[in-house]
N, C-alpha and C positions, 0 to 999 in steps of 0.2 A: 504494500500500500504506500503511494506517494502521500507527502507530505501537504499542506496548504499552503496556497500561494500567499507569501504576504504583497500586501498593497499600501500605496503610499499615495493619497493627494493632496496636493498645495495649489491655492489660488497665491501667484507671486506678484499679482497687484504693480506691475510693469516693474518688478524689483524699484519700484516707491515706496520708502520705510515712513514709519511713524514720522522721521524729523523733516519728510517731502524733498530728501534728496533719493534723485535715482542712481539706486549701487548694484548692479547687476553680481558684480566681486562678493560683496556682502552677504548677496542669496547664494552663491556657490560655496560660499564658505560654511555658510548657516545649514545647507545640504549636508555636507560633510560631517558637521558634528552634530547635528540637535535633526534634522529630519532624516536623512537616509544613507547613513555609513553605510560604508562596506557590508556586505552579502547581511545588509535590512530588509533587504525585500527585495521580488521578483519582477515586481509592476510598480513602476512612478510613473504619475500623472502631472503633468504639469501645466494650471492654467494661466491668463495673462502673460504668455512666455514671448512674444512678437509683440512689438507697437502695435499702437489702436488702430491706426488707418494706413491703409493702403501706399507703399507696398509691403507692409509688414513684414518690417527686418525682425532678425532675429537679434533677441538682446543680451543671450545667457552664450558662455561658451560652453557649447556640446561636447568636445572631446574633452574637457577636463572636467565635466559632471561625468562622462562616461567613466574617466580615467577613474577619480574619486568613488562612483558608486560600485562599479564593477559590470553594470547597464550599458546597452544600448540602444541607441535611438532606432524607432521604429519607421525613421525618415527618412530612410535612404532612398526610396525611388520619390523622385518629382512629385508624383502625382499625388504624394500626402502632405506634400508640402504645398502654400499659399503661393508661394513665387518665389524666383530663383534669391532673393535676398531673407525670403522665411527658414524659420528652424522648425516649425510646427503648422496646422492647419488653424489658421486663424486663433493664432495664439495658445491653441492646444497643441503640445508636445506631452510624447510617450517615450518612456522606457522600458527596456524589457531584460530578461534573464536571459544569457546566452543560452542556457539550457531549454529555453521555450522555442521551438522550430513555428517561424512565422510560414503558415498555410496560406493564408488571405488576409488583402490588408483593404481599405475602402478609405477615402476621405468624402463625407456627407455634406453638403450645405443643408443649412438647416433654415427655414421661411424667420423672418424678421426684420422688423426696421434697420435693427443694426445686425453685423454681419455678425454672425453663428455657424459653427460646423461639430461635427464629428470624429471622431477617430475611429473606426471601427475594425479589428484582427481579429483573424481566428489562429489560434498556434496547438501546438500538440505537446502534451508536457508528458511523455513517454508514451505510456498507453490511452491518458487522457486528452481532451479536446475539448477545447474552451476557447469561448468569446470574451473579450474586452472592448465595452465601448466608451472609450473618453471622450469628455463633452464638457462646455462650461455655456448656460443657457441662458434665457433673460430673465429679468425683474417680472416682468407680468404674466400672470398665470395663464390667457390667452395663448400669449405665445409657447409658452413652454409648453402650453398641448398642443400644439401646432407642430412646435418642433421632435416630441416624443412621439408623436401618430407618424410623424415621418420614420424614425429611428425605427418604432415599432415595425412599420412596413416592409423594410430593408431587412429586417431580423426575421420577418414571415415566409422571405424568400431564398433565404439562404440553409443551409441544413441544418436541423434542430441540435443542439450542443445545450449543455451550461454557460449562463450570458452572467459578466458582469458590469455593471453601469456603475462608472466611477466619476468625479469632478466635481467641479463648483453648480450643483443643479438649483441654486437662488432660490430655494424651497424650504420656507421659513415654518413649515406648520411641522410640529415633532411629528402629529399624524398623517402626515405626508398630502397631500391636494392631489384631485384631478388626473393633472399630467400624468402623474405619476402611479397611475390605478391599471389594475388590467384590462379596463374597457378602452381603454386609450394607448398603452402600447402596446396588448395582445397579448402580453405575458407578466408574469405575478414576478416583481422585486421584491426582496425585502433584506434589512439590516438595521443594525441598530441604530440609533437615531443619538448624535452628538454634536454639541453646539459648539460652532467653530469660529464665532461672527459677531464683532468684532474682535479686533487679538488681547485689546487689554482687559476684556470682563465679557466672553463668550454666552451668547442667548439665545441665537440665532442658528439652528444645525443645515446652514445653507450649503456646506459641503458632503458628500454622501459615497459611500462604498456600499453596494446594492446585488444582490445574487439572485439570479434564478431557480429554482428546486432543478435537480435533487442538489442542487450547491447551495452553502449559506454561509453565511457570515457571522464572527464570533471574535470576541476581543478586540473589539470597533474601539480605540481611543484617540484623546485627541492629545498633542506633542505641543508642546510649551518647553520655551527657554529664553534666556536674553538675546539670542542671534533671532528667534523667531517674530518675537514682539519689536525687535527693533525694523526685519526686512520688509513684513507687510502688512496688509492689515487683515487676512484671515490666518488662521491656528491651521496645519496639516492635521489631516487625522490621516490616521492609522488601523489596518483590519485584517486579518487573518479570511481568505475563503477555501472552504473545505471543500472539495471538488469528490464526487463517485467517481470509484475506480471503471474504469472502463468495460 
């Protein structure tokens, strides 16, 4: 029996810390010791990781979070990238475990005022098969069903696996809203529910690590430290998901 995959999201808020200087260095640091040392986990999630507007550079350096985490970016071919000066798909950047063999990889737009997308892999982690879908979504519940009926759709057609929905899904209610229901993306999430929002006195569980059955989720926390509270202004959590053996 393999082991559970750990998981890692951080909204890095364009690496704009508390004092509203942008340190990009600061967040790669703050990776390193308080969010995702060395063999922490198998999946990092990374949102706000590319400027807000078009063309969406990339602001972090990729090979030394690689070097640092032990990770690799799940960005290698173009097409999950925003544009040839992006690291991520509209500001969502993934990481992954060597050991996770990428099967299928998707970059989704997702419907909104403002630009939104997806991440979406399938990889094989021995005898197992599993979906990751990274995503950082809007403020209005509207749209976040908007943009989850899409995700949902894209997941209807592709082969049934264990899914898990990781990022910033701006979903303030602990009992989770709408979007986020199985009428709406087609399939039942669930995890535990922790407040990540704001960084200096959390209330708000807007960030989420979410599993499909028979996967679940377990030992869902959230990560505090003086590098975290200073880089931005949400908390990373942290979660274990238990995957059926194959």
């Amino acid at each position: 029996m393999s082991g559970p995959l750990r998981c890692v999201t951080w909204n890095v808020h364009r690496a704009r810390g508390a004092d509203g200087r942008v340190d990009p260095v600061r967040v790669e640091e703050t990776l390193l010791a308080e969010v995702c040392p060395p063999d922490a986990a198998e999946i990092l999630s990374l949102q706000e990781a590319d400027t807000e507007t078009p063309p969406h550079r990339g602001l972090l350096d990729v090979a030394r979070i690689e070097g640092m985490t032990g990770l690799v970016s799940a960005h290698q071919d173009a097409a999950l990238r925003w544009g040839p000066e992006s690291h991520g798909f509209l500001g969502v950047l993934l990481f992954l475990s060597p050991r996770l063999t990428l099967v299928h990889a998707q970059a989704l737009d997702l419907p909104g005022r403002c630009h939104r997308g997806a991440i979406v892999v399938e990889v094989q982690d021995g005898a197992r098969r599993v979906r990751i879908a990274a995503t950082h979504l809007s403020l209005g519940q509207p749209l976040r069903v908007a943009q989850l009926r899409t995700l949902g759709q894209f997941i209807f057609r592709r082969p049934p696996m264990p899914t898990i929905l990781m990022g910033d899904l701006n979903e303030w209610r602990p009992w989770s809203g709408l979007a986020l229901s199985h009428r709406v993306i087609g399939t039942r999430l669930a995890g535990p529910t922790r407040a990540t929002f704001p960084v200096t006195r959390p209330f708000l569980p807007l960030d989420r690590i979410l599993a499909s059955p028979p996967a679940r989720v377990r030992r869902a926390r959230v990560l505090d430290g003086p590098g975290i509270r200073a880089a931005s202004d949400h908390r990373p959590l942290a979660a274990e998901v238990v995957l059926p053996d194959a």
